[in-house]
Z-matrix of the N, CA and C atoms (Angstrom, degrees):
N
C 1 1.432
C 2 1.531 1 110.44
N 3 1.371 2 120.21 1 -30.99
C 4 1.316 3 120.45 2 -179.65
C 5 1.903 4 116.02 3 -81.49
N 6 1.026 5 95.26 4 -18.59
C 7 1.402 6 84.29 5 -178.14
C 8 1.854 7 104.02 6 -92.06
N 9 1.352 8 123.26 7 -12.85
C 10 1.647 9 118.90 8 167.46
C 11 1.418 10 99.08 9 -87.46
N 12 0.932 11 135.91 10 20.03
C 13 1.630 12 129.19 11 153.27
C 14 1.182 13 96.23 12 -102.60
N 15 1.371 14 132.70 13 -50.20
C 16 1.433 15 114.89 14 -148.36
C 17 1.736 16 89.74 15 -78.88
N 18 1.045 17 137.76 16 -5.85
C 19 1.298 18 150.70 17 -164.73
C 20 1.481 19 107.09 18 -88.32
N 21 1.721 20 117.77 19 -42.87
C 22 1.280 21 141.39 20 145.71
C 23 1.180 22 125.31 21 -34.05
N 24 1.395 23 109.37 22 -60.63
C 25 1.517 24 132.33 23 159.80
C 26 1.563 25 127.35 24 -30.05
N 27 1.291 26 78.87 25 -70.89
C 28 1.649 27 96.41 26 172.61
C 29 1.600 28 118.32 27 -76.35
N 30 1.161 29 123.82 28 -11.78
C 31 1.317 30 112.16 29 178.43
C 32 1.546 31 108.04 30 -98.63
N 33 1.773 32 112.27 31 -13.57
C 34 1.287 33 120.00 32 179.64
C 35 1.662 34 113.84 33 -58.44
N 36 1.556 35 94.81 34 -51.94
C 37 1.452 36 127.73 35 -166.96
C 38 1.528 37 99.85 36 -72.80
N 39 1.509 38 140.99 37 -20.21
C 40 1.145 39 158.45 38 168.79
C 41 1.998 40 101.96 39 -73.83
N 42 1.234 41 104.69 40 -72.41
C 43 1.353 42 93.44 41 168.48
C 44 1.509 43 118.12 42 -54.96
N 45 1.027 44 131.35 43 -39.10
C 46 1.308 45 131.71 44 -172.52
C 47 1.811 46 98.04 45 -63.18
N 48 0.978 47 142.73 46 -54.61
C 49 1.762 48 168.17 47 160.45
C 50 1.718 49 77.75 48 -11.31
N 51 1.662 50 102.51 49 -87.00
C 52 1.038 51 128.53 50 -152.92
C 53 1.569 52 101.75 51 -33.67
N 54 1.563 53 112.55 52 -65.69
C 55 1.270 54 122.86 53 -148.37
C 56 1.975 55 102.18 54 -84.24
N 57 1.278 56 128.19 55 -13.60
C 58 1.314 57 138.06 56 153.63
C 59 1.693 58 87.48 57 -62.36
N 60 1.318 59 158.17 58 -92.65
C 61 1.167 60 140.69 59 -122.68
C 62 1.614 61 103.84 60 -79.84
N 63 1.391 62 102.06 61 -21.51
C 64 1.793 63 107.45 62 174.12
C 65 1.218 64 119.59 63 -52.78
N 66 1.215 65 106.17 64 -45.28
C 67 1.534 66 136.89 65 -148.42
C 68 1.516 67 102.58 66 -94.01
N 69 1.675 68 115.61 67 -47.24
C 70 1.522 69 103.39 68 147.84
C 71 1.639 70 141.85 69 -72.02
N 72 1.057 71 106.85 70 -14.69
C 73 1.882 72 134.89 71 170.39
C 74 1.818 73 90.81 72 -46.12
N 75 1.569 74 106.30 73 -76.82
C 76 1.230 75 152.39 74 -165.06
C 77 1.857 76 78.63 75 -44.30
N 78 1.462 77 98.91 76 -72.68
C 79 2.224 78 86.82 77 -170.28
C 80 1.627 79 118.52 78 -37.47
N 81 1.414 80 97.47 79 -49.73
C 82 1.596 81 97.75 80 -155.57
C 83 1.649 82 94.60 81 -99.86
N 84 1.528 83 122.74 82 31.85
C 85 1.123 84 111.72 83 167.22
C 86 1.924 85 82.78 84 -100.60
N 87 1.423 86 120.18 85 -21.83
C 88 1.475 87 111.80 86 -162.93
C 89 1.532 88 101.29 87 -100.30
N 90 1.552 89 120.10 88 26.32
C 91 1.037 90 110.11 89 173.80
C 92 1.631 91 96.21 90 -117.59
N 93 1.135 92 123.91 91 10.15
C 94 1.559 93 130.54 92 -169.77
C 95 1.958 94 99.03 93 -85.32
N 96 0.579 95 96.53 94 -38.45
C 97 2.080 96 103.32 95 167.93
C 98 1.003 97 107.04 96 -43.95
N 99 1.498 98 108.17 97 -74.03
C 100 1.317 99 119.50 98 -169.50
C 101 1.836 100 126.32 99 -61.02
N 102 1.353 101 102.06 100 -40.11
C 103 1.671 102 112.67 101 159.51
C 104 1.624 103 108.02 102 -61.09
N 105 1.163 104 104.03 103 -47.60
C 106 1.609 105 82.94 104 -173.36
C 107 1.600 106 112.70 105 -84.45
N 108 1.204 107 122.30 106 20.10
C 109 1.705 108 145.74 107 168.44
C 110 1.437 109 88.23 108 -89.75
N 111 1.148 110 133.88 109 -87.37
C 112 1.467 111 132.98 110 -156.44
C 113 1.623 112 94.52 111 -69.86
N 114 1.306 113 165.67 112 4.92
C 115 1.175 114 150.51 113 115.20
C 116 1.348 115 103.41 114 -8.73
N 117 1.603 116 83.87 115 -81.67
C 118 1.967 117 120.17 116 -156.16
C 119 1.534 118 95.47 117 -16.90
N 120 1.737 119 101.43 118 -56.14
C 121 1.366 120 107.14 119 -141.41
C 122 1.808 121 98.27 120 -101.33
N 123 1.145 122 127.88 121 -15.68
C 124 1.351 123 110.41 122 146.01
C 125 1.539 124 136.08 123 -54.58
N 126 1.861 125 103.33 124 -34.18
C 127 1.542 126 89.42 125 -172.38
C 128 1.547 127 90.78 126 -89.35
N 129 1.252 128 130.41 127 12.48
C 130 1.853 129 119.06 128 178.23
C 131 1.565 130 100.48 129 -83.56
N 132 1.797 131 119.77 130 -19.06
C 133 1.581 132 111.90 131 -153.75
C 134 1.731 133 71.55 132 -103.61
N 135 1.331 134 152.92 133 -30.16
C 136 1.168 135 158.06 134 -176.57
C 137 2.069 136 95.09 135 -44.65
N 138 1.815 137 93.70 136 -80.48
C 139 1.345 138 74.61 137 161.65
C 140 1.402 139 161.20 138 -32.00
N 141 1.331 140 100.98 139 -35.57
C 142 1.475 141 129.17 140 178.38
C 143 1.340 142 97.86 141 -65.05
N 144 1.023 143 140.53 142 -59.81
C 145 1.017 144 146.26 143 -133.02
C 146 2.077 145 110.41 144 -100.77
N 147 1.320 146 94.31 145 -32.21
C 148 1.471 147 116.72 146 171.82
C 149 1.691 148 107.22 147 -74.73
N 150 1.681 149 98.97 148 -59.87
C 151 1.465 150 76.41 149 166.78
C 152 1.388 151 156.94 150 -54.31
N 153 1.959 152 93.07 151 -26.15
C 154 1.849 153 104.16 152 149.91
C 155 0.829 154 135.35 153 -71.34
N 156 1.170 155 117.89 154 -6.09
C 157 1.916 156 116.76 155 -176.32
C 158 1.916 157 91.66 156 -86.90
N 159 1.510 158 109.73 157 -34.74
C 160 1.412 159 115.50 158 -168.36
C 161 1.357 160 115.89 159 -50.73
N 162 1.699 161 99.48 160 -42.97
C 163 1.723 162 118.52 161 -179.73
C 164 1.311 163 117.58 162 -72.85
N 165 1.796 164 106.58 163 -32.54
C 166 1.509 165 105.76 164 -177.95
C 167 1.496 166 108.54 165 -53.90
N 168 1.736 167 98.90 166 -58.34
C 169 1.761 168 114.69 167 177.09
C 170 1.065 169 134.66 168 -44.14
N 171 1.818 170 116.50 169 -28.82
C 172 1.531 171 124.68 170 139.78
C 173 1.265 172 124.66 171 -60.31
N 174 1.337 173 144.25 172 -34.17
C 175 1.261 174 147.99 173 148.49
C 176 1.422 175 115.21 174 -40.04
N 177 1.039 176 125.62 175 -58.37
C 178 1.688 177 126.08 176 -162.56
C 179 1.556 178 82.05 177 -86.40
N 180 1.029 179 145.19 178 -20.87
C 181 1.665 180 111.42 179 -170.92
C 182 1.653 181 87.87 180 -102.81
N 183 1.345 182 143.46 181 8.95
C 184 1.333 183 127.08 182 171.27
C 185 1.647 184 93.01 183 -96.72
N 186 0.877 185 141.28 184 -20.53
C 187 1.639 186 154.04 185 -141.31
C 188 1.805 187 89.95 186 -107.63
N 189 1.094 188 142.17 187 -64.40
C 190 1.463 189 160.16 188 148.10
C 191 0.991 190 96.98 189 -33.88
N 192 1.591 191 147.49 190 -77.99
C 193 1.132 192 132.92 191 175.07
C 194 1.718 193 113.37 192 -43.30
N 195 1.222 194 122.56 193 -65.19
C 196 1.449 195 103.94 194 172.78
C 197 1.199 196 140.96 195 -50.37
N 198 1.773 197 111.65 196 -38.84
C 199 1.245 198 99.92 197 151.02
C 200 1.759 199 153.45 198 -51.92
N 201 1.154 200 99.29 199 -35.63
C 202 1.750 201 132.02 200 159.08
C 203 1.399 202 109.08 201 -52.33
N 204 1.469 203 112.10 202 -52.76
C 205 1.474 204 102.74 203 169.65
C 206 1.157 205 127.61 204 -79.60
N 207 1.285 206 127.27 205 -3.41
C 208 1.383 207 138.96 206 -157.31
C 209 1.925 208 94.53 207 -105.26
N 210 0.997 209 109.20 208 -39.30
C 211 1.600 210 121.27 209 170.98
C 212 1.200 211 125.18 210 -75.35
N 213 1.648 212 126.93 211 -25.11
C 214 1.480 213 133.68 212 165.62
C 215 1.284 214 95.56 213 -72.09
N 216 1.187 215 114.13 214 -63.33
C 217 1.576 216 107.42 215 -173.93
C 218 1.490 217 127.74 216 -39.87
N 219 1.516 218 106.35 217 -41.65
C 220 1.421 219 126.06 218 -164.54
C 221 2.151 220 79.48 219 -72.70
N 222 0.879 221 100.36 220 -82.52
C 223 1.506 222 97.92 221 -177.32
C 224 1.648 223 136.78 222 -13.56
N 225 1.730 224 86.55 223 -69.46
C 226 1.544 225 101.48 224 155.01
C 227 1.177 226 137.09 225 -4.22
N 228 2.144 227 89.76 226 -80.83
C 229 1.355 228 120.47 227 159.51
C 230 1.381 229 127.89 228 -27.11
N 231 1.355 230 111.49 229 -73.27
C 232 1.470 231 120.93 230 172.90
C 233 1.395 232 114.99 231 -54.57
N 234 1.552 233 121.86 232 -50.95
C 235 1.500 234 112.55 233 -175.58
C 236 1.708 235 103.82 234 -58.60
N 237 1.604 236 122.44 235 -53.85
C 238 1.739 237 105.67 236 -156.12
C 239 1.532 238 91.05 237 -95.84
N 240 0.964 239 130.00 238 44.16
C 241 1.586 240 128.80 239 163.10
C 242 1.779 241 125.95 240 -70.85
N 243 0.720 242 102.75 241 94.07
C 244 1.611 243 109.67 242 169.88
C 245 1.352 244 122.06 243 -37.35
């Protein structure tokens, strides 16, 4: 008789195992939303952020271009000067 209790026992304490690892399974399956929420919104500020570097890089090559032209000219000037 004692060893189908302890058999009891152990299969109690087995379900009990079981349903603690469910029950944590179960959390970090409900934390998977939320990670892929804070993704979302990192690769949206990613964008953000690409698209300014994009504008800066149009800026400095219109800025370089003016300068460049601003220096042929200046040159120009001086060389065919009368």
């Amino acid at each position: 008789m004692r060893m189908s209790n302890t058999m009891e026992e152990r299969t109690a304490r087995l379900e009990g195992i079981n349903e603690q690892i469910r029950d944590r399974l179960n959390s970090i399956d409900g934390r998977f939303p939320q990670i892929d929420a804070r993704f979302a919104q990192i690769e949206a500020r990613f964008a953000q952020i690409d698209a300014r570097f994009a504008q800066m890089d149009n800026r400095f090559i219109w800025l370089t271009g003016t300068v460049i032209g601003t220096w042929i000219t200046t040159i120009l000037t001086i060389l065919f000067h009368h």
